[in-house]
RONU-737750 format. One record per atom (N, C-alpha, C): residue number from 1; x, y, z. Coordinates in pm, whole numbers, plus 50000, padded with zeros to 5 digits. Layout:
N
SITE  domar     xx     yy     zz
SITE    NUM      X      Y      Z
...
END
This chain:
257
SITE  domar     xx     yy     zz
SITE      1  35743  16759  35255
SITE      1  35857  16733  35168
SITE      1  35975  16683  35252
SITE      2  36047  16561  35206
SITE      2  36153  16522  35316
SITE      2  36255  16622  35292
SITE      3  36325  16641  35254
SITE      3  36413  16720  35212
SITE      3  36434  16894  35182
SITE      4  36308  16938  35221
SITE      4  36288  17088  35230
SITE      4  36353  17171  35318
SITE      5  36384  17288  35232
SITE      5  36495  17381  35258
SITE      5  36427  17435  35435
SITE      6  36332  17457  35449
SITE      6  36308  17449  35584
SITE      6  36366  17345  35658
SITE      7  36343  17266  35673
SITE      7  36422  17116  35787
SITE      7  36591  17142  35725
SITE      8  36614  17148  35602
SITE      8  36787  17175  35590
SITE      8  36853  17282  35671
SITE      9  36731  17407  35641
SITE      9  36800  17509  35742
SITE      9  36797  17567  35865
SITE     10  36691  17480  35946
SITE     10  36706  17403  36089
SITE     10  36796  17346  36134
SITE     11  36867  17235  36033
SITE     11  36918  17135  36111
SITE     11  37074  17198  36067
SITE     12  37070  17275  36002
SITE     12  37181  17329  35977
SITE     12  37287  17460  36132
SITE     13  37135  17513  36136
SITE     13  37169  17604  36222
SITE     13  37178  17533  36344
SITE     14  37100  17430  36406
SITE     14  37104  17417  36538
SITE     14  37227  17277  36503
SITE     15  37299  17230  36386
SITE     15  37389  17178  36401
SITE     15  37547  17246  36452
SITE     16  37531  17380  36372
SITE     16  37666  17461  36403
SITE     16  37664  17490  36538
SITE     17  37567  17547  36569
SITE     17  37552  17621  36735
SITE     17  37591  17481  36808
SITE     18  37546  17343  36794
SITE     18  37541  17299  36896
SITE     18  37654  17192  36903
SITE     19  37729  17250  36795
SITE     19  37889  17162  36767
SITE     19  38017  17264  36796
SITE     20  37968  17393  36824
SITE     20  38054  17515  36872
SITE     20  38012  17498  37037
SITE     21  37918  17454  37112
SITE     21  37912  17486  37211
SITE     21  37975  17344  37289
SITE     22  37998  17200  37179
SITE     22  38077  17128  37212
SITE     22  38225  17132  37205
SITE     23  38249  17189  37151
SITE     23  38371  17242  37089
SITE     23  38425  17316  37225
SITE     24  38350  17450  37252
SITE     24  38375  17484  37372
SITE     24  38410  17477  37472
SITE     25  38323  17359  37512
SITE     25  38275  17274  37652
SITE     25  38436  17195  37652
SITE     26  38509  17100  37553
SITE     26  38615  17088  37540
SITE     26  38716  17120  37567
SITE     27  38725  17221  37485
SITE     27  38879  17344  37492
SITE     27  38864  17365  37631
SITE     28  38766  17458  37720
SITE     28  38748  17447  37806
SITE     28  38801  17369  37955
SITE     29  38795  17224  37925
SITE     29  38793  17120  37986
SITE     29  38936  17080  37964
SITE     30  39007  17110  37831
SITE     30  39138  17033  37798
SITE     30  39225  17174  37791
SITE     31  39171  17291  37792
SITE     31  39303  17390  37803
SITE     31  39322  17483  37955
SITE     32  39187  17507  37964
SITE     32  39185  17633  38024
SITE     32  39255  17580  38192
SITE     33  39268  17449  38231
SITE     33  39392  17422  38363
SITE     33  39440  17486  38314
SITE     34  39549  17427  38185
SITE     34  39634  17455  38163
SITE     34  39705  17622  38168
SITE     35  39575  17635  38119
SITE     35  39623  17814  38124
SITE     35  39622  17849  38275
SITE     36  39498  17855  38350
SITE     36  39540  17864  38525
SITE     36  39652  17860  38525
SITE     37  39758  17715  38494
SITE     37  39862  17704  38568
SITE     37  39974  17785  38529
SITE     38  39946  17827  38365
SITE     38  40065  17926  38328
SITE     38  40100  18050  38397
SITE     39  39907  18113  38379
SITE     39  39927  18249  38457
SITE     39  39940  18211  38614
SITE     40  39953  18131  38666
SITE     40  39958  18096  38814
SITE     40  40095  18111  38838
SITE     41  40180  18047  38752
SITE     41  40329  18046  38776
SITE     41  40367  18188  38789
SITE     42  40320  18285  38616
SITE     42  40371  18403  38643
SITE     42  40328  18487  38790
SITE     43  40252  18446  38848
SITE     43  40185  18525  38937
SITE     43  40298  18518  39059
SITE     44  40304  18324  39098
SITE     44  40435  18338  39164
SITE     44  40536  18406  39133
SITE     45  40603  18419  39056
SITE     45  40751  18453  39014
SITE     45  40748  18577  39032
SITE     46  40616  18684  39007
SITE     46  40587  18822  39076
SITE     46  40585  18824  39246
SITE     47  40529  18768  39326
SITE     47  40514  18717  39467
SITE     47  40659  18676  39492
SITE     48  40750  18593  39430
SITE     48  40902  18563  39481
SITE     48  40973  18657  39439
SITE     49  40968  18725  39385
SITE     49  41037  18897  39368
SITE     49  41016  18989  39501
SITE     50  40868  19038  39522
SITE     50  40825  19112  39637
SITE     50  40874  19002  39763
SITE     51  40888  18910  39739
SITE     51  40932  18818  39915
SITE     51  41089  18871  39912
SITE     52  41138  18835  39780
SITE     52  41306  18840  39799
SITE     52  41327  18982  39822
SITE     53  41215  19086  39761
SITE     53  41335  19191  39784
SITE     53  41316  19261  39903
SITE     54  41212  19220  39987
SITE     54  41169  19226  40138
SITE     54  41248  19171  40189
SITE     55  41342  19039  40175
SITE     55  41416  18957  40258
SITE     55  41582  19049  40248
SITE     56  41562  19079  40079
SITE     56  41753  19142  40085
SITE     56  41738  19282  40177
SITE     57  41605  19333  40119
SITE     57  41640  19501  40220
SITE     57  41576  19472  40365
SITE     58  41562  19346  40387
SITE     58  41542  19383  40564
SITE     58  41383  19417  40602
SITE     59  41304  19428  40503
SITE     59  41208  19479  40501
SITE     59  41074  19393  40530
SITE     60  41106  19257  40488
SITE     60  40977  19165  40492
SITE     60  40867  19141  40592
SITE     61  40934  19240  40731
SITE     61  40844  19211  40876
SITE     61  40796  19345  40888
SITE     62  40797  19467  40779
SITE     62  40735  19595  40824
SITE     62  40589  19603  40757
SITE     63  40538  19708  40785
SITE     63  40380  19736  40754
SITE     63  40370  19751  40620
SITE     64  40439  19834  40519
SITE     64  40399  19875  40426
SITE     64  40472  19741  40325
SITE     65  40557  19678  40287
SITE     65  40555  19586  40224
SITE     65  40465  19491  40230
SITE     66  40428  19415  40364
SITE     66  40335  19343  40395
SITE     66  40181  19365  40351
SITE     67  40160  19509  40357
SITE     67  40014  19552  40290
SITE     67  40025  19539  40113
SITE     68  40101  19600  40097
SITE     68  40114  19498  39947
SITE     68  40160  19375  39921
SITE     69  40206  19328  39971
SITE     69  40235  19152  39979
SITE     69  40123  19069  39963
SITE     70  40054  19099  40079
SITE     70  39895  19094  40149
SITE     70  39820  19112  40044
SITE     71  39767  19206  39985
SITE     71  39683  19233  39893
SITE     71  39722  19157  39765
SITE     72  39826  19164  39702
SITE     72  39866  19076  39593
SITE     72  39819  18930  39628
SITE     73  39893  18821  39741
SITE     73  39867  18706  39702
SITE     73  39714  18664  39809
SITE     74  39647  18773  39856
SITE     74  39489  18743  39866
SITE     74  39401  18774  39733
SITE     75  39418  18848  39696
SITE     75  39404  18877  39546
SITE     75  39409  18740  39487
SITE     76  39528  18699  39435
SITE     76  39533  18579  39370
SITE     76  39505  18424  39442
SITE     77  39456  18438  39557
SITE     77  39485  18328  39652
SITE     77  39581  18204  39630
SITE     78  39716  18273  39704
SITE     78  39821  18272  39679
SITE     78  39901  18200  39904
SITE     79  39919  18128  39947
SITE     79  39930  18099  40086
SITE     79  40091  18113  40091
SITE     80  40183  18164  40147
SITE     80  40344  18207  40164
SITE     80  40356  18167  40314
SITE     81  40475  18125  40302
SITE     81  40581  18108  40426
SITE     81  40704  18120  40396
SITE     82  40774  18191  40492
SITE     82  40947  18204  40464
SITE     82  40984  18199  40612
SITE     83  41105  18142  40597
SITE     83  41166  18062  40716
SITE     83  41297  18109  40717
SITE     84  41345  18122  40796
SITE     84  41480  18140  40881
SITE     84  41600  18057  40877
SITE     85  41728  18081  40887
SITE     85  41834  17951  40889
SITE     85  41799  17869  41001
SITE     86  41729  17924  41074
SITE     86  41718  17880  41238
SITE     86  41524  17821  41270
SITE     87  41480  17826  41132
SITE     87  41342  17764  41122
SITE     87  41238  17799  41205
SITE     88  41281  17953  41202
SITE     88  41168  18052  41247
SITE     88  41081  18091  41125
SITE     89  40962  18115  41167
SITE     89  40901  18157  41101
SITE     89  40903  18328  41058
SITE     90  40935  18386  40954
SITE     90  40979  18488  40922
SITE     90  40840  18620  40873
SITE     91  40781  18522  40789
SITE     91  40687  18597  40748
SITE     91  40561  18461  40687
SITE     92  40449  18500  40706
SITE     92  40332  18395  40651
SITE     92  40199  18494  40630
SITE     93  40126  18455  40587
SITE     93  40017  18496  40547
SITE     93  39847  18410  40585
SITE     94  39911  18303  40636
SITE     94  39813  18185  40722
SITE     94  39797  18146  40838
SITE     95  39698  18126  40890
SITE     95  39703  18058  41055
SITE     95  39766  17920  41058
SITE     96  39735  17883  40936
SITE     96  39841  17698  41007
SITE     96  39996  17729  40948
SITE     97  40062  17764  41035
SITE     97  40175  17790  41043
SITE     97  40259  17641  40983
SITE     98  40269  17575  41058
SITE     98  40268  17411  41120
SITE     98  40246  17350  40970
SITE     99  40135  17356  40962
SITE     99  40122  17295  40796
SITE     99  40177  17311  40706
SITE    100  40258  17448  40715
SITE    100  40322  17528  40582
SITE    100  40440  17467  40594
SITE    101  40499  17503  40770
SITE    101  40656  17456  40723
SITE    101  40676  17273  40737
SITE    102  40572  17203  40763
SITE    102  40577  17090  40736
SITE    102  40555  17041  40625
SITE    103  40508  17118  40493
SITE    103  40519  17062  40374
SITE    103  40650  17145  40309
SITE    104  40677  17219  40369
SITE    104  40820  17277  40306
SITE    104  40940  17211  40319
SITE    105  40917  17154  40443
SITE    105  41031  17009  40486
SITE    105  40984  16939  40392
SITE    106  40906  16850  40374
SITE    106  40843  16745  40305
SITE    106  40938  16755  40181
SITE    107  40949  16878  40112
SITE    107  40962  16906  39955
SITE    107  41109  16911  39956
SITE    108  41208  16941  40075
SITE    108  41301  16961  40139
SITE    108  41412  16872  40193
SITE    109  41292  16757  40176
SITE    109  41359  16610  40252
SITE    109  41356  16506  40127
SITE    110  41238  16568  40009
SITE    110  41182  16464  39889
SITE    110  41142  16373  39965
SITE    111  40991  16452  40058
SITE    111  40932  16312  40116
SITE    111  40764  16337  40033
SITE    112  40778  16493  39945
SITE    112  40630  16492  39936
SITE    112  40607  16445  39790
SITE    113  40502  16378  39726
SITE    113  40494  16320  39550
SITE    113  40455  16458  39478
SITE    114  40563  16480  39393
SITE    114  40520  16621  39329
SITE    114  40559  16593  39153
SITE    115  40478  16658  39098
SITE    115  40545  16681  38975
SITE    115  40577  16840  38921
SITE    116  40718  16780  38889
SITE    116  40760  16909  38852
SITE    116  40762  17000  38749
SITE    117  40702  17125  38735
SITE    117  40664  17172  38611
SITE    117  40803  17292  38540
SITE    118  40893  17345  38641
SITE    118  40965  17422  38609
SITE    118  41083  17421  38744
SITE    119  41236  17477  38676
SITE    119  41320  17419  38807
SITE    119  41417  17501  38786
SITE    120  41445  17595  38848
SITE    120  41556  17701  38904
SITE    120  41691  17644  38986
SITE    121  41791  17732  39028
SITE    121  41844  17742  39092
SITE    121  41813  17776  39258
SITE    122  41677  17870  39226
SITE    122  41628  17913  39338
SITE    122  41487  17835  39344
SITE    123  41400  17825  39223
SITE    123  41284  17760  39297
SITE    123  41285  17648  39204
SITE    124  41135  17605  39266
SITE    124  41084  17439  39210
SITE    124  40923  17496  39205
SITE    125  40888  17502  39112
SITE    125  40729  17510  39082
SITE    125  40682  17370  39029
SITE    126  40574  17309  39129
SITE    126  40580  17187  39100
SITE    126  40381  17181  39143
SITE    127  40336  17031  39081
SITE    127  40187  17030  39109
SITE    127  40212  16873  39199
SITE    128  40127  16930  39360
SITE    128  40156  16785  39479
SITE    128  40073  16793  39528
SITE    129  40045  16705  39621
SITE    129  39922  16693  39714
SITE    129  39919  16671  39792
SITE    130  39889  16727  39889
SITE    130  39884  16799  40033
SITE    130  39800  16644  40117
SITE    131  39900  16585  40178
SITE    131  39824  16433  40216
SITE    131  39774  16487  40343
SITE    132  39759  16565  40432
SITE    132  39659  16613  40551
SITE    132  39508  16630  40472
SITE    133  39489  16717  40360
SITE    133  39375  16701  40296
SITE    133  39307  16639  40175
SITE    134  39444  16626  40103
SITE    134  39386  16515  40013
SITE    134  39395  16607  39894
SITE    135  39411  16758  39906
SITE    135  39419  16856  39820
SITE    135  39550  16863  39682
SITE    136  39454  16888  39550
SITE    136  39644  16927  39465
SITE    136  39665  17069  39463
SITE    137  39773  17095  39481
SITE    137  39802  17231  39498
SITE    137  39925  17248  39347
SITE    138  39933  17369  39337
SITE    138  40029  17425  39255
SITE    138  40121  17513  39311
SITE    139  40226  17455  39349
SITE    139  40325  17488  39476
SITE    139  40471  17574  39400
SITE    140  40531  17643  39466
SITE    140  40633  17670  39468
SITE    140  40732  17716  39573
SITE    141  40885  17651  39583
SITE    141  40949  17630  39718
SITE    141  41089  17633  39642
SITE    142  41122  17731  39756
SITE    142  41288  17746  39733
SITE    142  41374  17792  39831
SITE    143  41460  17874  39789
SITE    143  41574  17952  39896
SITE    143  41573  18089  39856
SITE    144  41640  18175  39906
SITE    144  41688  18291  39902
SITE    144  41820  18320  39932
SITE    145  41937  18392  39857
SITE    145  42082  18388  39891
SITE    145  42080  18429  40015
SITE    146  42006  18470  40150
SITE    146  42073  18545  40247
SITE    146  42009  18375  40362
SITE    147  41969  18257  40247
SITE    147  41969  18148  40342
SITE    147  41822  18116  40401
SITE    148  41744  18181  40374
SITE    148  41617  18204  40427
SITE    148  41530  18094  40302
SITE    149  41412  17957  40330
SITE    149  41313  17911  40256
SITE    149  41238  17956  40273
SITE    150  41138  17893  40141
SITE    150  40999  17951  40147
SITE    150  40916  17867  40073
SITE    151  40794  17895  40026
SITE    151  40695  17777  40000
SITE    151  40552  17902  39958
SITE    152  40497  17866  39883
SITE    152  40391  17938  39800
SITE    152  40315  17847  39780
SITE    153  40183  17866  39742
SITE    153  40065  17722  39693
SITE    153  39930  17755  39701
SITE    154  39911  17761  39579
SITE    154  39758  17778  39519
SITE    154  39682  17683  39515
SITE    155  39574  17642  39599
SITE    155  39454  17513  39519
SITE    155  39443  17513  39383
SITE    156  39465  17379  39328
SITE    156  39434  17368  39170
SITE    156  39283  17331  39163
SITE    157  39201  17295  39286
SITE    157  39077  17256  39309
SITE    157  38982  17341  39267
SITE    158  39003  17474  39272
SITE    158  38951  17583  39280
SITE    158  38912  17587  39103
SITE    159  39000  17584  39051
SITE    159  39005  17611  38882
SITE    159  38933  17448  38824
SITE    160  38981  17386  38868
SITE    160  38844  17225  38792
SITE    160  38727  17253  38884
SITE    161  38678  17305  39036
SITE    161  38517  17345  39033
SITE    161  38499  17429  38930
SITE    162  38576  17556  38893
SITE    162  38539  17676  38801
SITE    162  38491  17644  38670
SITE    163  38586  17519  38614
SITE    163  38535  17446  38441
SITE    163  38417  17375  38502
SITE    164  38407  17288  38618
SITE    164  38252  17201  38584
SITE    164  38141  17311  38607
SITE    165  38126  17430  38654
SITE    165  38025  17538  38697
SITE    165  38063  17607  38544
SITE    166  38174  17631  38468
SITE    166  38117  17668  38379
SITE    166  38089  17578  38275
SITE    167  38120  17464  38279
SITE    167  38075  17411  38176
SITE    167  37931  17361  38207
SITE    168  37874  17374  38289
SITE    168  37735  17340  38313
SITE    168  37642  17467  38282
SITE    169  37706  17574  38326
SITE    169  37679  17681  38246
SITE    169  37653  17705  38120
SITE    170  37752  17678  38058
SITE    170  37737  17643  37919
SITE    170  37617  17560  37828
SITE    171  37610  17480  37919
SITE    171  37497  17367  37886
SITE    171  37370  17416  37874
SITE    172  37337  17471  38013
SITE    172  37212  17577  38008
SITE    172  37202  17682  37923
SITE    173  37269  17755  37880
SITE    173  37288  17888  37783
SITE    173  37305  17806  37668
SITE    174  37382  17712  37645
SITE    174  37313  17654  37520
SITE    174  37220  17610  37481
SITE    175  37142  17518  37577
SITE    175  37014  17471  37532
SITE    175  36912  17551  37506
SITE    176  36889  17708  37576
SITE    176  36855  17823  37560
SITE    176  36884  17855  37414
SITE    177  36998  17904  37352
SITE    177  37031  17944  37240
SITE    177  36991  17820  37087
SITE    178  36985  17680  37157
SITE    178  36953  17613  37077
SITE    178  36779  17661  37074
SITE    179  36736  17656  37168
SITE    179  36604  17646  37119
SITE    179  36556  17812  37059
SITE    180  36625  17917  37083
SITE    180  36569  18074  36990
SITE    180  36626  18023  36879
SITE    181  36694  17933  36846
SITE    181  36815  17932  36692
SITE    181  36679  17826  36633
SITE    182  36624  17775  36709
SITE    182  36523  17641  36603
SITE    182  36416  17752  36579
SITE    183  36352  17858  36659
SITE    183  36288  17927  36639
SITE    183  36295  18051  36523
SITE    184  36409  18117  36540
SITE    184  36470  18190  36442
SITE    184  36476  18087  36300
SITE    185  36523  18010  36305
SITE    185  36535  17911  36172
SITE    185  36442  17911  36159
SITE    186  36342  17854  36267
SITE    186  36191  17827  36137
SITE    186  36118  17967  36060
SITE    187  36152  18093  36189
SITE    187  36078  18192  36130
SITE    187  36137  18237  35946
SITE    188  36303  18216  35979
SITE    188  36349  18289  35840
SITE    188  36337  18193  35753
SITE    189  36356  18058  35786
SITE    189  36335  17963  35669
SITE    189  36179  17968  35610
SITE    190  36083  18028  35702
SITE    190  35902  17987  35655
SITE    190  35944  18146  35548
SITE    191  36011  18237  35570
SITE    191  35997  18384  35524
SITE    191  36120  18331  35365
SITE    192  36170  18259  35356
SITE    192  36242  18223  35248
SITE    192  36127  18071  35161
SITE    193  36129  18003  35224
SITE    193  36023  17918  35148
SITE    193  35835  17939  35079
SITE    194  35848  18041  35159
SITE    194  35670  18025  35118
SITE    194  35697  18141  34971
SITE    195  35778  18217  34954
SITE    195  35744  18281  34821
SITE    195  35787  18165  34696
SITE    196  35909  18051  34773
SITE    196  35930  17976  34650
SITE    196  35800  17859  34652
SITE    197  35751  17852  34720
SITE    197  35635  17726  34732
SITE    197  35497  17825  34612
SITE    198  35508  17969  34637
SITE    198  35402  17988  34566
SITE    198  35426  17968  34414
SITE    199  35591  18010  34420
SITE    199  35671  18045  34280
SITE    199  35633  17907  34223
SITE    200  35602  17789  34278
SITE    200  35640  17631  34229
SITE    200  35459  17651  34189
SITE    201  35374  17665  34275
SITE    201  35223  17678  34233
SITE    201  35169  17755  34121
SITE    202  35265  17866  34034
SITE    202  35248  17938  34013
SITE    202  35288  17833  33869
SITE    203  35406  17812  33871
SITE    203  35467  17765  33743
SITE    203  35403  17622  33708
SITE    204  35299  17533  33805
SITE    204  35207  17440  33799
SITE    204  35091  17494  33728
SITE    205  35055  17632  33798
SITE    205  34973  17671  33697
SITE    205  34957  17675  33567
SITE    206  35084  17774  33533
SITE    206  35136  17819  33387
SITE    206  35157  17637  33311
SITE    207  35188  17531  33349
SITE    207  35173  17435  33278
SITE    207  35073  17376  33215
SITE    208  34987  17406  33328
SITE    208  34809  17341  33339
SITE    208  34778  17458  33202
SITE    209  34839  17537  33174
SITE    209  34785  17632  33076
SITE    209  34700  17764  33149
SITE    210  34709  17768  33271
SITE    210  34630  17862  33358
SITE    210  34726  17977  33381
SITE    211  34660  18085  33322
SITE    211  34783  18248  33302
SITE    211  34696  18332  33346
SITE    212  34587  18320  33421
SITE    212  34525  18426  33547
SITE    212  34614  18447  33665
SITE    213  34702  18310  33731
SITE    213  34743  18371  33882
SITE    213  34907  18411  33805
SITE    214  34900  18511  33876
SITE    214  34984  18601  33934
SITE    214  35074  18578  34029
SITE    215  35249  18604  34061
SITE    215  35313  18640  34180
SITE    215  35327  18772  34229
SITE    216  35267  18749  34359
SITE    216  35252  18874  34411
SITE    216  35395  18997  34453
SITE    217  35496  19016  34462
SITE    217  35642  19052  34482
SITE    217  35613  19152  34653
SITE    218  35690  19156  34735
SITE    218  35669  19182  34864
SITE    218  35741  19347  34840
SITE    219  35677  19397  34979
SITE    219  35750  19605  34927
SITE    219  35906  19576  34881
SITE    220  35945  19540  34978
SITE    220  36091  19474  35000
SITE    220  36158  19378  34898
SITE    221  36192  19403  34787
SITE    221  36199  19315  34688
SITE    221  36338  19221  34693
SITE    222  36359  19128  34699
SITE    222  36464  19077  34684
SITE    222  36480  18979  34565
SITE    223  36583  18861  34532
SITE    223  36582  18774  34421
SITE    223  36454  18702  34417
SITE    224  36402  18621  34481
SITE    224  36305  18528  34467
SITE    224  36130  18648  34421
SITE    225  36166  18764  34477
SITE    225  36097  18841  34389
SITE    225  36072  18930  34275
SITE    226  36241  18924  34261
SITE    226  36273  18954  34097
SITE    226  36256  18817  34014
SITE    227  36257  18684  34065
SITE    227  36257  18588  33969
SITE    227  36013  18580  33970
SITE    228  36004  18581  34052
SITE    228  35875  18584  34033
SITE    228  35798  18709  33908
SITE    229  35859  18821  33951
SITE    229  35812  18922  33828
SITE    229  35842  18873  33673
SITE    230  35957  18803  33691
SITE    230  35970  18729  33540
SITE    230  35939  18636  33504
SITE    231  35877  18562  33608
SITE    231  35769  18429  33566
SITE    231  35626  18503  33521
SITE    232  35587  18648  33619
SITE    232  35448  18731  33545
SITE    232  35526  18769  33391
SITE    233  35608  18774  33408
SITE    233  35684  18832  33229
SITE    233  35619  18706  33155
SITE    234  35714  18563  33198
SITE    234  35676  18475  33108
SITE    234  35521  18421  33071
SITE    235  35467  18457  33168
SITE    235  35313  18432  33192
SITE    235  35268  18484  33044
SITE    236  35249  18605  33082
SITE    236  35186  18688  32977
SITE    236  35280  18690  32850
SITE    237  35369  18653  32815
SITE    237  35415  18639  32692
SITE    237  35371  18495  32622
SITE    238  35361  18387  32720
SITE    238  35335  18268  32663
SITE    238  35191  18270  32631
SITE    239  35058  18320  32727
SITE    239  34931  18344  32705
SITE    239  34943  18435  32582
SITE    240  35039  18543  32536
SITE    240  35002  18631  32455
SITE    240  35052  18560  32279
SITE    241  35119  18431  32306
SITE    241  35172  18396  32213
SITE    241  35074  18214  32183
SITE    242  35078  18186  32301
SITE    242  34921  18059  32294
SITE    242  34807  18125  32205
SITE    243  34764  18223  32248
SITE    243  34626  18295  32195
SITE    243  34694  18367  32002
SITE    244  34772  18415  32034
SITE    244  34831  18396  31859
SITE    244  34805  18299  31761
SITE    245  34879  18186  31845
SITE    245  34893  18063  31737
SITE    245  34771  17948  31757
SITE    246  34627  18015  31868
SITE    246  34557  17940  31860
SITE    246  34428  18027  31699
SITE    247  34470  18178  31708
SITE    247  34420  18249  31619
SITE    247  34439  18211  31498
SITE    248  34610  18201  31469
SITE    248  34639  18163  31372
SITE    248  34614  18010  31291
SITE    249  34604  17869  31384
SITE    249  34543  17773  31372
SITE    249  34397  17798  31297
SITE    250  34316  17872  31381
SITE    250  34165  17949  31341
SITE    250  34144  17967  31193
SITE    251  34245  18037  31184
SITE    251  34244  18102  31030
SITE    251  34304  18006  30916
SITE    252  34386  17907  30964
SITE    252  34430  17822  30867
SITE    252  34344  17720  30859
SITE    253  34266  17703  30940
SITE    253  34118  17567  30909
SITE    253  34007  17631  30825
SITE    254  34047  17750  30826
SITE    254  33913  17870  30747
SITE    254  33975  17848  30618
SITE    255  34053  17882  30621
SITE    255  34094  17904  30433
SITE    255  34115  17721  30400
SITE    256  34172  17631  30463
SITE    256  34151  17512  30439
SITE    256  34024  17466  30359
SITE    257  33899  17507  30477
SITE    257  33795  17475  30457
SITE    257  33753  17546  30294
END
């Protein structure tokens, strides 16, 4: 049959699943930077709190700030430098020293191409690229009132590998889910069609004038087996009313005669 509720409710199911998992793959692809970069910012603006208030109380070069400093922006992989009026290095969290405060000049001099996403008095959170590697980063660089810069910067590289690994992910776990969903469809669609395919054989019968077969109704009764018990209703009412008026025919050719 072209058009049978089996192939409709195949193509039905493995149409939704496989227009949600595009759908996905999308949003994915067109939001979720975006979100990185939101919660990225807040993350800085937590990290330029713990720098500043290490820098006002004097504190930024002792052990126990630093171990939480430390842990926060390794945690978030998060790279810091703060600098001196006198362009010492104050506090960092990296071995290329050199690299840090040379892109902090850069941003300092407006020699590095950045775009800017948000702009303080004190900072510049901006997305640039690091021309030693070729890298975009999601940077942030400013001052502190006691005169002291600084410079923050997350790989944005990190978060577009994360969407193509998951969206390839995706791909696989979908094609997976597509194919139990064609399976599942066929099983429930064969468990929904074959009582109406008999129901259609049944009522072919009853036309042909044939009121021996029967629908059988499953333990489990549902509609298509309440409508079958009332096709055995109509069965036997129409055989019980055929055989009447073939009696009654009988008897009116008798007295005719």
């Amino acid at each position: 049959m072209k058009y049978s509720i089996k192939r409709q409710m195949m193509t039905v199911f493995v149409g939704l699943i496989l227009f949600m998992i595009v759908v996905f793959m999308i949003v994915n692809g067109s939001f979720l930077e975006k979100y990185y970069i939101s919660n990225k910012k807040s993350e800085f603006i937590k990290a330029y709190t713990m720098v500043q208030e290490g820098v006002e109380n004097g504190t930024i070069d002792s052990e126990t700030p630093e171990k939480d400093l430390g842990r926060f922006t390794e945690k978030n992989n998060i790279s810091i430098a703060v600098i001196d009026s006198e362009y010492n290095v104050v506090y960092t969290n990296v071995r290329e020293k050199q690299m840090m405060v040379v892109q902090l000049f850069g941003y300092l001099y407006d020699k590095n191409h950045q775009e800017v996403l948000e702009k303080t008095d004190s900072y510049d959170i901006c997305k640039s690229v690091d021309p030693q590697n070729n890298t975009e980063y999601l940077t942030m660089w400013g001052n502190f009132d006691n005169g002291d810069i600084f410079i923050m910067r997350s790989p944005l590289e990190s978060i577009r590998s994360a969407v193509t690994i998951f969206n390839r992910f995706i791909g696989v776990v979908g094609g997976c889910v597509i194919l139990v969903s064609v399976l599942l469809a066929w099983y429930f669609s064969k468990r929904i069609t074959e009582p109406i395919m008999e129901l259609a054989t049944l009522s072919q019968k009853m036309a042909d004038l044939d009121f021996d077969a029967k629908y059988k109704p499953n333990k489990r009764q549902n509609e298509v087996d309440e409508l079958g018990e009332h096709m055995n209703m109509l069965s036997a009412t129409l055989e019980t009313t055929i055989s009447e008026l073939k009696s009654a025919n009988n008897e009116l050719k008798k007295d005719i005669e």
